[in-house]
C-alpha angles and dihedrals in degrees: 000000000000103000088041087060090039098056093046095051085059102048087050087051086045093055099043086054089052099046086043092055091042085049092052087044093048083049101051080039092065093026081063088050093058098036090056095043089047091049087050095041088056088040099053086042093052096045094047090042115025099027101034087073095054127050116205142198133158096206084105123128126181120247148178148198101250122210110214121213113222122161110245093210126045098248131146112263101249092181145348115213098196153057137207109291095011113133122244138192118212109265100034118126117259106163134018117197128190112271100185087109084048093048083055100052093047100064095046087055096058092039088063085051094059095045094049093051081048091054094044093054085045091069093036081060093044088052092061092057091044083055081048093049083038092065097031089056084057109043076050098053093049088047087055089037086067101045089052089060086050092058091051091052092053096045091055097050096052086048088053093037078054097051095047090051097051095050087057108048098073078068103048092241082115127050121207101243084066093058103054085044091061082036083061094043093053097051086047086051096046089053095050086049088057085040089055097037089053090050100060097043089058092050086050092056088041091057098049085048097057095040084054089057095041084049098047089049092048088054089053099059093026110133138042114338114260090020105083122138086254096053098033090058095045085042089063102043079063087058097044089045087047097051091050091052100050079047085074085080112074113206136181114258104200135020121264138065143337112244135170090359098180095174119114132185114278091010102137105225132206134223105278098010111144106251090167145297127255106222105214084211083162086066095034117145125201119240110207124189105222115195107242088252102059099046102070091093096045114110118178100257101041111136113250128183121205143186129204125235081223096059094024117214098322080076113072115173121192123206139147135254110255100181150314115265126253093266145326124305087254103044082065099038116132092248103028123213114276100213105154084073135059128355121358132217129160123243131186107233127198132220132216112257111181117215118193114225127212111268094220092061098047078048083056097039121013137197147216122227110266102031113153102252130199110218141199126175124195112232100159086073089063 
């Protein structure tokens, strides 16, 4: 009877273990199932609330607008003051290049200045003679003016002395004689008058001549003085010859960072040719490829808020959306998408949208062109 007792009261204790664990099983069981609804409840909430405001996307990669550095004079290259990731400030000197052909130039420049003033004051002097020759051919062409009167005048009274004669001679108050002689006296009368008509034909021309001259000279150093056609253009070639000499000094033209810098001591550079580029990392953007669908509600000015792959998650930077890009990255590829032939398939394409970063935070915290980017934009603000 013992063991029989025995035997029952374990296999009592054996079934209420049994029911207890199925029973604790039956609880977490339905503890999971909540769990689970409650999680996709928040999850749903959160999407439909939170998420639906931002759209995200961490296809974002930082850029910048280079400067890149070219001579603008074929010089040999005298010295290069700095090296690949060092920071510059615009204005520094990057490059030096030999300036003994600019020199040169220089001084011939400025040669050719002196002589054209020189010039220039040459013809001021000559104008005063011309005024000179101006007023001596006058004075000559009214001296001849009144020798040519003269001659008129003598002209006309040997014409009268002739007449008279010739009235009186019919009645031998005159003898012949007489009359060849006022005859004479006439013809050499006559000849004086030609002689004093060409004269002063010959002033007259003389004087217009003198007064074209005059005229010519006065148009040459007309103006301001200083400022003739002569001077102004030689003027300029100084300029010209100044500004490629100080050329010769490379500087920065921006502030940033040196970057691909390819010029070496001694190497001789031509206008144009690539030195190096200067990177403005302190006013980089963020261009973040956005899939089509999530980009109907992105205006330019929505707030975003980005982190960078290089400071992780403790780094939030905030910025603003500027514009959407020209087209997609496929529609500019180098060889397009051809999808009006073949096969077909449909592929969600993104867009560049470029988003403008604060300035002080990229002062705390910069960053280098082509960092991988995580970006939100707000869209619930629009």
């Amino acid at each position: 009877m013992s063991d029989t007792a025995t035997l029952d009261n374990a296999a009592a204790v054996q079934e209420n273990g049994e029911s207890s664990l199925q029973s604790n099983r039956r609880r977490w069981l339905t503890i999971l199932v909540i769990v689970v609804i409650a999680g996709a409840i928040l999850w749903f909430a959160y999407d439909r609330i939170v998420s639906a405001g931002k759209v995200s996307t961490d296809n974002a990669y930082v850029g910048a607008d280079t400067a890149q550095v070219t001579p603008q004079v074929n010089a040999a290259v005298r010295s290069v003051n700095v090296s690949d990731t060092q920071a510059v400030k615009a204005g520094q000197v990057l490059v030096t290049l030999d300036d003994t052909d600019a020199r040169i130039a220089l001084a011939t420049a400025q040669a050719d200045l002196q002589r054209a003033i020189r010039q220039v004051e040459q013809l001021g002097a000559q104008g005063q003679s011309l005024q000179a020759q101006v007023q001596a051919s006058s004075a000559s062409a009214a001296e001849t003016r009144a020798q040519l009167l003269k001659a008129q005048g003598d002209v006309e009274r040997a014409r009268v002395e002739l007449a008279r004669r010739q009235r009186l001679f019919p009645t031998g108050a005159v003898a012949g004689e007489e009359i060849t002689t006022a005859k004479n006296a006439l013809q050499t009368a006559t000849s004086e008058l030609e002689e004093a008509e060409a004269a002063r034909n010959q002033a007259l021309a003389a004087q217009r001549a003198a007064v074209e001259t005059r005229r010519s000279n006065a148009v040459l150093i007309a103006g301001p003085i200083g400022e003739e056609p002569e001077v102004a253009a030689a003027r300029a070639r100084v300029e010209a010859a100044r500004v490629d000499l100080a050329r010769t000094i490379i500087r920065a033209p921006i502030d940033g960072v040196i970057a691909r810098r390819s010029v070496q001591v001694g190497q001789r550079v031509q206008v144009g040719t690539p030195l190096m580029s200067v990177v403005p990392v302190q006013s980089a953007y963020v261009d973040a490829n956005f899939k089509e669908v999530q980009l109907d509600k992105v205006v330019p000015g929505l707030p975003a808020t980005l982190t960078s792959d290089l400071y992780g998650s403790k780094v939030v930077y905030h910025g603003r959306v500027l514009g959407f890009a020209g087209g997609t990255g496929s529609a500019f590829a180098l060889v397009p998408a051809q999808n009006a032939t073949g096969n077909w398939i449909k592929i969600v394409q993104r867009l560049p949208v470029r988003i403008a970063l604060d300035p002080r935070e990229l002062h705390e915290h910069p960053l280098r062109v082509g960092l991988s980017m995580n970006a939100t934009i707000d869209v619930s603000r629009r």
